[in-house]
N, C-alpha and C positions, 0 to 999 in steps of 0.2 A: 492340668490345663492352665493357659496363661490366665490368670485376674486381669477383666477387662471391667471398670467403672461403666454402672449404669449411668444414664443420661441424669442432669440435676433435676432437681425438683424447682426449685428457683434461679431463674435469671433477675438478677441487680444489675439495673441499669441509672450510670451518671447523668441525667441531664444539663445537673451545673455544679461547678468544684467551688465553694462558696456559700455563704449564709448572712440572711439579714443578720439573723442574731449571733449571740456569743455565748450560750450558757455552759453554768460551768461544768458540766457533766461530760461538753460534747470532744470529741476529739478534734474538732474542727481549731481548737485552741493550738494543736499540734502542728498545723497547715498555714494557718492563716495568723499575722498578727494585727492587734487592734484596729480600725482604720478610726477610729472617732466617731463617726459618722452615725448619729441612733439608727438611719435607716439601713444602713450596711454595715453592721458591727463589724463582720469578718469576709469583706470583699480583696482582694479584688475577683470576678468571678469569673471562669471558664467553661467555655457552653459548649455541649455537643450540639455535631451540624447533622441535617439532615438527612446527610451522606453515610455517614458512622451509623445511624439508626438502622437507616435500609440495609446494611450491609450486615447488621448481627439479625434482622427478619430474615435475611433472605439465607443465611447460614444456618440458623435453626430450621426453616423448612425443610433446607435440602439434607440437613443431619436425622430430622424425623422427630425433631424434640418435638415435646407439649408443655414446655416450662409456664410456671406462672411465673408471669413474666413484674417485676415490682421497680419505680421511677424515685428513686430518691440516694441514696448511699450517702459521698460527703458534700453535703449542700443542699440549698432549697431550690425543688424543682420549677417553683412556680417562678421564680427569678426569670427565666428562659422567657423571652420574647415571644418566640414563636413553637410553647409547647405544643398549644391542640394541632400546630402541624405534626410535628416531632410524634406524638401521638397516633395520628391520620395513618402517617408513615409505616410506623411496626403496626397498627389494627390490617393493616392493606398488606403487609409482609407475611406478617406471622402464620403460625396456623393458627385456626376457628377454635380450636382449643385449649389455646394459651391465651388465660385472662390477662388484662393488665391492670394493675395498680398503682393508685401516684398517691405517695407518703408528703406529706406537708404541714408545713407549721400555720399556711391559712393565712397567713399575715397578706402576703402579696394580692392575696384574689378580695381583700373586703372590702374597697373602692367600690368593685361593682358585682358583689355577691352571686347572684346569683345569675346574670348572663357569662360572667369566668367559670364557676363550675359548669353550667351548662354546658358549653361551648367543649369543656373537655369531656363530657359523657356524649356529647357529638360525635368526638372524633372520636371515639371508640374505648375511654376508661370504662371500665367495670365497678370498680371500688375507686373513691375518693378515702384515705385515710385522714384524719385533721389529729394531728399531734395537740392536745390540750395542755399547753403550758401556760405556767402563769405568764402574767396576771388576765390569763382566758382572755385573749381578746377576741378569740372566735368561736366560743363556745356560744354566743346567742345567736350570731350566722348558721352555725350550724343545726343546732337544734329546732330553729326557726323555720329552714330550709324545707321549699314546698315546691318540688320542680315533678313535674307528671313521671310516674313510675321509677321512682327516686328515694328509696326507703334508708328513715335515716335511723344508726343505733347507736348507742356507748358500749364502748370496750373499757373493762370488763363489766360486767353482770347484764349483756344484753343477749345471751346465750351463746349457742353454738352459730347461729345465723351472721355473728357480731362477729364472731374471730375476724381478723381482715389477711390471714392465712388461710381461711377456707377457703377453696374454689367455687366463687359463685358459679350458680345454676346458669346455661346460656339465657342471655336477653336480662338475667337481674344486674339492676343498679344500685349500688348501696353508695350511704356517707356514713361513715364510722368516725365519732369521737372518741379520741382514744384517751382515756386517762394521762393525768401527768403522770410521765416516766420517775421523775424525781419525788415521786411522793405515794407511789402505788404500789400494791402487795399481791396484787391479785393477777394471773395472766399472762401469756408468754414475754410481753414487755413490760414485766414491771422486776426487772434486774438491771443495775448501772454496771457496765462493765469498762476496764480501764483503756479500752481501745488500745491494746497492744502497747500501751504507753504512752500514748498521746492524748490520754484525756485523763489518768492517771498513775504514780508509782509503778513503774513494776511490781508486779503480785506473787509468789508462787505457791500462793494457797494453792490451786488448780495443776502446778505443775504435771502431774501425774494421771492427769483426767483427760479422756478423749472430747476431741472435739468435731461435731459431724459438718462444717459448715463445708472444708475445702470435698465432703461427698457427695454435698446434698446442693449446692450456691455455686453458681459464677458470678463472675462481677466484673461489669465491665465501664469502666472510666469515659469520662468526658471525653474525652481524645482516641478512643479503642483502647486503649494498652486494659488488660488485665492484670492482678495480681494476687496474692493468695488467696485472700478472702476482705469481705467488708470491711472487719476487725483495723486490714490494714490501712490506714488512713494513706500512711505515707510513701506507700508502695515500694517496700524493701523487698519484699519478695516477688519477683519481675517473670513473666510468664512468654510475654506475648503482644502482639495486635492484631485487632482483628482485621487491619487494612493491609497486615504480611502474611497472619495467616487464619484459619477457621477457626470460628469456636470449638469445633470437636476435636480439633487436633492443639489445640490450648488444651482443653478437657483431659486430654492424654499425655501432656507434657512429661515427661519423664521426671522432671522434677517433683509433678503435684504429685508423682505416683508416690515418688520418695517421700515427699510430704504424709501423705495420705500411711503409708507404710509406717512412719516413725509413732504417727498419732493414732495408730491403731494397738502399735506395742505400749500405750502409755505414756508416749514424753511429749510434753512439751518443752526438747531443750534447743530448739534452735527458731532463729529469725524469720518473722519478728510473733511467733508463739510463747518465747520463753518471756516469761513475768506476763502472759495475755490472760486476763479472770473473764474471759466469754463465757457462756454458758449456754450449753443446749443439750435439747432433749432427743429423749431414744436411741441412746449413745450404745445402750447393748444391741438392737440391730445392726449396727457396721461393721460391713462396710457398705451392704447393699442396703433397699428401704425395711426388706422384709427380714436380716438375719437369718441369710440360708447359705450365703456365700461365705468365702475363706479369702481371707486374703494371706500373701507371704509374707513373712518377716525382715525386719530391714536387709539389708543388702547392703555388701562392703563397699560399693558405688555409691548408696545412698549422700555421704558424707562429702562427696564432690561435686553430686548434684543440685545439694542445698548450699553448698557454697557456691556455686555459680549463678545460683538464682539471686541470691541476697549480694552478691559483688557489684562495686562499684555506686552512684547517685540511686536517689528513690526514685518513683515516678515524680512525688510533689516536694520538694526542699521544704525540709521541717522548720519550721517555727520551735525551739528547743524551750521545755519545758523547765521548771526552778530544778527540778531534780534530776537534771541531765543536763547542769552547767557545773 
């Protein structure tokens, strides 16, 4: 029987290609160069329109997914002018079953605290994530935060309720602070990984280790275009749009198969996986969630597949790092 990939688990969605900040951990350093500016470290920024939103909602419905659906990848979403519409948008597309999450550094909404997070558990967020980086500027906005049926936790040691990957219950609102990345041990985000090389060395400690994201994640860009996975900042490995064609027939690219095919046999030796130190869990389940399916072993096509994907510009021209001049 042909190996047909289940539906993801998560949809990643761009709202803006860009960041107030620059730290040093993030791949954003890989994309973006310095702009000077304290308020826009690494602008200049690129916003998905309203248009691109509707049209990955309205492809998930008619595909049947229930993805959780998460607003963040390379940039800070609260940049976006007009998220809580951007939001409105996929709550009114989607299915009733796909939560959404918006990941943020919290910087942009502390002007006026709490009528901005409001306003986006209006339009239909479920979870507000608040990345706590130093020097915490939002960690008393957040903790502070008293908005009616609005329950606020830290990640980690706020239990299972905190994870901000669990699927909240219909109708729960949460605000999750999430520990600083750069300085935590505890918790599915408390690992730095080198963003396929844009936010560090190539690595290949990892080489030889699967990895579940191109199984389990889509990711879809400011603009629609797709690419491997989050990892990829700089979008070498080129899939798709969803303004040419559907998320589910992206999902089935012939390429992610080959993708998916190589990292299942153990390699990561090709673009832009080779030297990527990602890390994720329940890596013996794959390819499917539960570990009951088979998938086949590469294929002597495989090797012109993954070259076509990765041929020619990224989606974002790289900003070249000290150790790739």
């Amino acid at each position: 029987m042909k190996y047909r990939q289940a539906p993801p688990n998560s949809l990643q969605l761009e709202p803006v290609e860009g960041c107030n900040l620059r730290c040093g951990f993030c791949g954003i350093r890989g994309i973006r160069a310095s702009t000077g500016d304290r308020d826009n470290l690494s602008g200049p920024y690129k916003f998905m329109d309203l248009d691109t939103a509707a049209a990955v909602a309205r492809q998930v419905r008619r595909a049947g997914w229930t993805p959780r659906i998460e607003l963040a990848v390379h940039g800070e979403p609260t940049r976006h002018s007009e998220l809580p519409g951007l939001v409105a948008v996929l709550r009114s597309g989607l299915p009733a079953k796909s939560p959404i999450m918006i990941t943020t550094n919290g910087i942009p909404l502390l002007d006026d605290w709490d009528a901005k997070v409001a306003a986006l558990y209006r339009a239909g967020a479920d979870t507000i994530a608040v990345d706590d980086y130093k020097p915490h500027r939002c960690r008393a906005a957040v903790l502070g935060t008293d908005l009616p049926g609005v329950a606020v936790h830290r990640y980690p040691g706020g239990g299972t309720v905190a994870n901000p990957h669990r699927r909240p219950r219909r109708g729960e609102k949460r605000l999750i602070l999430i520990a600083d990345i750069a300085s935590e041990t505890e918790g599915n985000h408390a690992h730095l990984s080198n963003h396929a090389g844009a936010a560090g060395p190539p690595d290949a400690s990892r080489a030889t280790q699967r990895c579940a994201l191109p199984f389990r994640e889509l990711t879809v860009r400011w603009d629609g275009s797709v690419a491997l996975c989050c990892n990829d900042w700089r979008g070498v490995f080129k899939l798709g749009n969803v303004h040419t064609s559907t998320v589910e027939e992206i999902w089935h690219h012939p390429a992610l198969y080959a993708a998916r095919r190589r990292l299942m046999a153990g390699g990561r030796d090709f673009k832009p996986c080779q030297g990527c130190t990602h890390r994720t869990f329940r890596n013996g389940l794959l390819p499917d969630r539960m570990g009951k399916a088979t998938m086949p072993p590469p294929r002597p096509g495989d090797d012109a597949l993954l070259a076509g994907a990765v041929a020619g510009q990224p989606y974002t021209l790289p900003v070249l790092r000290s150790w790739e001049r």
